[in-house]
N, C-alpha and C positions, 0 to 999 in steps of 0.2 A: 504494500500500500504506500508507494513514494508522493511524498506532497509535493507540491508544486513549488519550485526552486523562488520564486516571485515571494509567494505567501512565506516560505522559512526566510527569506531575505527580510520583508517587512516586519516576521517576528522580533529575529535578531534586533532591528532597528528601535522597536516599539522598546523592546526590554531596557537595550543597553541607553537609553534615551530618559529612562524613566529614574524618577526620582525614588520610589519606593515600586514594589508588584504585591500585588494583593490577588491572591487567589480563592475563589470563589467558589462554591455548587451550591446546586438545588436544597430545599427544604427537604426535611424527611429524609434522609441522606441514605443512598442505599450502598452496596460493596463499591459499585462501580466511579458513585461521587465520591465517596471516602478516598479510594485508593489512587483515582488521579488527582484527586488534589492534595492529597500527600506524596505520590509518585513526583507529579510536577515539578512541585514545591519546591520537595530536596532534592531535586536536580536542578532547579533554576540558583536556590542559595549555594552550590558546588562553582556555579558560573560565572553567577555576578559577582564580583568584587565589591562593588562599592552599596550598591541599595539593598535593603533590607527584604525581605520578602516574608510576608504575613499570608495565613489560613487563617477562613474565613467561610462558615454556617451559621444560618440563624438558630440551626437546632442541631443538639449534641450528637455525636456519633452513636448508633446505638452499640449497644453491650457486646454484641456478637463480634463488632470492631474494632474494641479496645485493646487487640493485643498487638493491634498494627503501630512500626516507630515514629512516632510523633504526634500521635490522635491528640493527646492533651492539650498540643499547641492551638488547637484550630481555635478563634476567636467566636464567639456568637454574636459579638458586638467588635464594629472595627470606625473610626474616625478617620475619616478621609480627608486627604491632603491634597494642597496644589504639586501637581506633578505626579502624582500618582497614574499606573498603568494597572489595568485591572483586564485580568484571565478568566474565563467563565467556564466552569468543564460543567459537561455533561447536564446543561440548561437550556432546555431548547425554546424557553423564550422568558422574557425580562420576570414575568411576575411568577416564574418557577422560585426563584432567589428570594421572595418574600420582601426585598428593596424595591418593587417598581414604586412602589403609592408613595411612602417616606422618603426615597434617594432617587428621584426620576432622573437625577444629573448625571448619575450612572451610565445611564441609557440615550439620553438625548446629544451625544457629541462633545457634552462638556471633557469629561475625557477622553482619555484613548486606551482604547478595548480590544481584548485578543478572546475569539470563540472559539474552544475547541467540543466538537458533539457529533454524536453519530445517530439522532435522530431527525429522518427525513422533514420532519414537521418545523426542525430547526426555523425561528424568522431571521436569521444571520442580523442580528443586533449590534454587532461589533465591529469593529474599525477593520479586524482584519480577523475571515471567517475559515476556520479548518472543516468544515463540516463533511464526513464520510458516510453515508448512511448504509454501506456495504459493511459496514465495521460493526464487530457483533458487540464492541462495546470503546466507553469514549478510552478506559486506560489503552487500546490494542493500537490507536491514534496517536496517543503520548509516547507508546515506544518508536513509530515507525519516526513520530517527529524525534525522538530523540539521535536514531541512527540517520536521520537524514543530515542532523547538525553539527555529527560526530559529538555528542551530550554521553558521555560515561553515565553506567546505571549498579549501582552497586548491588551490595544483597537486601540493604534495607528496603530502596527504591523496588528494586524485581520485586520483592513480598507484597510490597503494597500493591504494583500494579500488576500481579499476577492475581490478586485477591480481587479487583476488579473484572478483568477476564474471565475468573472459575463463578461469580455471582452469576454474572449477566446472560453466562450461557448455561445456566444450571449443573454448574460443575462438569462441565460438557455435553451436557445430553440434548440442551434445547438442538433446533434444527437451525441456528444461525451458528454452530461449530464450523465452521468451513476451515479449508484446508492451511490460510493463512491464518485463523484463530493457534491451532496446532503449530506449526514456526511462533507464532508469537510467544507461546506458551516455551519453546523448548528453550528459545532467546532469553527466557526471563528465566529459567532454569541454571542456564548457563552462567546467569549474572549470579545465582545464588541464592535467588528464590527460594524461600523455606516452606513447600508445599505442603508436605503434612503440618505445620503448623497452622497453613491454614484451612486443611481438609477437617484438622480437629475442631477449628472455633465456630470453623461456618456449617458444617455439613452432618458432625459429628457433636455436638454440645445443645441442650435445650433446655433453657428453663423451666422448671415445673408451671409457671406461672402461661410460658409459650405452651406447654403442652393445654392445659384447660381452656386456652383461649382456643386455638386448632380444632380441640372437640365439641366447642360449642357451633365455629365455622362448618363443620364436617356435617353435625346431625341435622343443623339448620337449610341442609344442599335442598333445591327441588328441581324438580325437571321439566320444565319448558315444550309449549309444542312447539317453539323453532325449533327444537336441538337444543334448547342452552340448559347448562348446568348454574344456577344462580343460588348463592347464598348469603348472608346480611351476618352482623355484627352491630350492636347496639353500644354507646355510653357503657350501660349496665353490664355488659356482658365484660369491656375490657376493666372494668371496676369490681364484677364479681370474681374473677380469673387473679385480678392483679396484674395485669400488662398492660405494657407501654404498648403504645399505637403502633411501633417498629419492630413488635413482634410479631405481628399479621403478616408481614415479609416470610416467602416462601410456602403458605397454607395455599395459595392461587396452581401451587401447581400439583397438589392431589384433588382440587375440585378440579381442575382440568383434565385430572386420569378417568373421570367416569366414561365408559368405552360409549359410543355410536354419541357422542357429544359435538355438537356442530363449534360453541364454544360455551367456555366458563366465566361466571363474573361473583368478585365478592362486592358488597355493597360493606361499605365501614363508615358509624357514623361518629366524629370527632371534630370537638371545638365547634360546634355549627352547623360544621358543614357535610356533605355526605361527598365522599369518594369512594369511586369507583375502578376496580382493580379488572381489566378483562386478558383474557388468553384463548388462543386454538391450537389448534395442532395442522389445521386443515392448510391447504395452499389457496383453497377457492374460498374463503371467507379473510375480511380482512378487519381486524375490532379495530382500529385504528380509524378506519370512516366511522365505524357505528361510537365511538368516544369522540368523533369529532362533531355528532348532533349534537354534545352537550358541551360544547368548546373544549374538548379533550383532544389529545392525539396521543402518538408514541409511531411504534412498528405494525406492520400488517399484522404482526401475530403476537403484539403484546402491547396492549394502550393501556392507558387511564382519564380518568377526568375525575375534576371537583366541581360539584357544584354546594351553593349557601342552602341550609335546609338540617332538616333531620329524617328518619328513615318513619313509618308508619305501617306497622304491617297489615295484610288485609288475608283473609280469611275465605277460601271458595268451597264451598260446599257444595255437593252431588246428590240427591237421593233416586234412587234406582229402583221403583217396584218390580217386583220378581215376576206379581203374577201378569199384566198385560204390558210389560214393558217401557211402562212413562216412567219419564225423565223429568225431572224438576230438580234447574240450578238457580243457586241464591248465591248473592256475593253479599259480606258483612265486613 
């Protein structure tokens, strides 16, 4: 995946120009945001000499990603400077970062801005846009931009952005593993990548609090006359369980194993608002148009959307007489 000799020219430029780098991701931070902006990060502070370079979430890493080097550093709160350059991984548009409303300056040209993301819904917001949408995830971008720049990756960097890689493609099994996912993986091997370490935090470790949350998503599944697999989560449910909203991460892909399933979606409702998590397996269905009814997008075969609201369930009842065959349905 070689980037375009232009765009690493302009990176180079934006960096070594900038008075401080402030590296950025999405709210909700998942393997993929975590690991490249910790990949980045301590590859860009091995580079720059002179400007400082800050991480930067509005919301904490979750738990399953605290074993990765440098989580602690990430800011939730960062004060912005004149001269500042700011990085955006893996945000494919301004109000994913939770700063459009409060820091619109971000966004509007006041600074200068480096996008790096690999979903196609990207609105390339930034001064200077990487966007790969072939790329199964944004760390698999941050390595090829590193070897494009000749950027050294040590073993800390590899873990983090291998930990990216193994998230996005479900530990390899999604169907966006492609052949250059596998080079990227053995390249980050090579650097020192500590695999099992992160086989055991992400794939293998689960809180008692994540498992009652899971069983509540599980029994809650119903079955759809499209083919969909659809289940909900309530306030109450991640309060009876005890889990944080970042542990719902990863349950979307056993409702997605229910077999002759056209696609699966969990409904989770938090802070307000209800989000919506969708997945398929199929190649002729794409939930990324059907997330983008409700101003959502992502990938053909993994979207989301938020919308403001709460969830309200509804109730459909059947009664079937045996002896002449009438039907009588009521919805409550």
């Amino acid at each position: 995946m070689p980037i375009r000799k232009q765009e690493a020219d302009d990176i180079l430029k934006l960096l070594n120009t900038a008075k401080r780098v402030v590296c950025i991701t999405h709210r909700n931070p998942d393997g993929d945001a975590i690991g490249s902006l910790l990949g980045l990060g301590s590859i860009l502070e091995k580079i720059l000499e002179k400007q400082e370079v800050v991480f930067h979430c509005m919301d904490a890493a979750p738990d399953t990603f605290k074993f990765l080097p440098g989580v602690l550093r990430i800011q939730k709160s960062v004060q912005y400077e004149e001269g500042d350059t700011f990085v955006f991984l893996d945000a494919a548009e301004p109000k994913l970062t939770g700063l459009d409303l409060e820091h619109p300056q971000l966004f509007n040209g006041t600074y200068k801005s480096i996008v790096i993301d690999h979903h196609p819904t990207n609105s390339k917001f930034g001064n200077v846009n990487i966007i790969e949408a072939k790329a199964a995830s944004t760390c698999e971008i941050v390595v090829a931009l590193a070897d494009q720049l000749g950027w050294a990756i040590d073993s800390d960097t590899a873990t983090c952005l291998l930990t990216g890689v193994y998230t996005d493609t479900g530990g390899l099994l999604h169907s966006n593993t492609t052949a250059t996912v596998y080079k990227t993986v053995a390249r980050l091997l090579r650097s020192g990548a500590r695999q099992q370490e992160i086989v055991q935090a992400v794939f293998r470790t689960a809180q008692l609090s994540t498992l009652k949350l899971w069983g509540r998503v599980l029994e809650k599944i119903t079955l759809t006359e499209e083919g969909g697999a659809i289940t909900a989560v309530t306030e109450g449910d991640f309060r009876a369980s005890g889990a944080h909203y970042s542990q719902l991460t990863g349950a979307i892909d056993y409702v997605n194993a229910v077999p002759g399933m056209c696609f699966s979606m969990i409904l989770s409702e938090r802070e307000g608002k209800v989000k919506g998590s969708l997945r398929t397996l199929r190649d002729d269905i794409d939930v990324s148009a059907m997330a983008g009814k409700f101003s959502g997008g992502g990938h053909k075969k993994a979207a989301g959307f938020s919308l403001h609201g709460k969830l309200q369930p509804e109730v459909r009842w059947k009664v079937v007489e045996s002896n002449d065959d009438k039907q009588l349905t009521t919805n409550n």
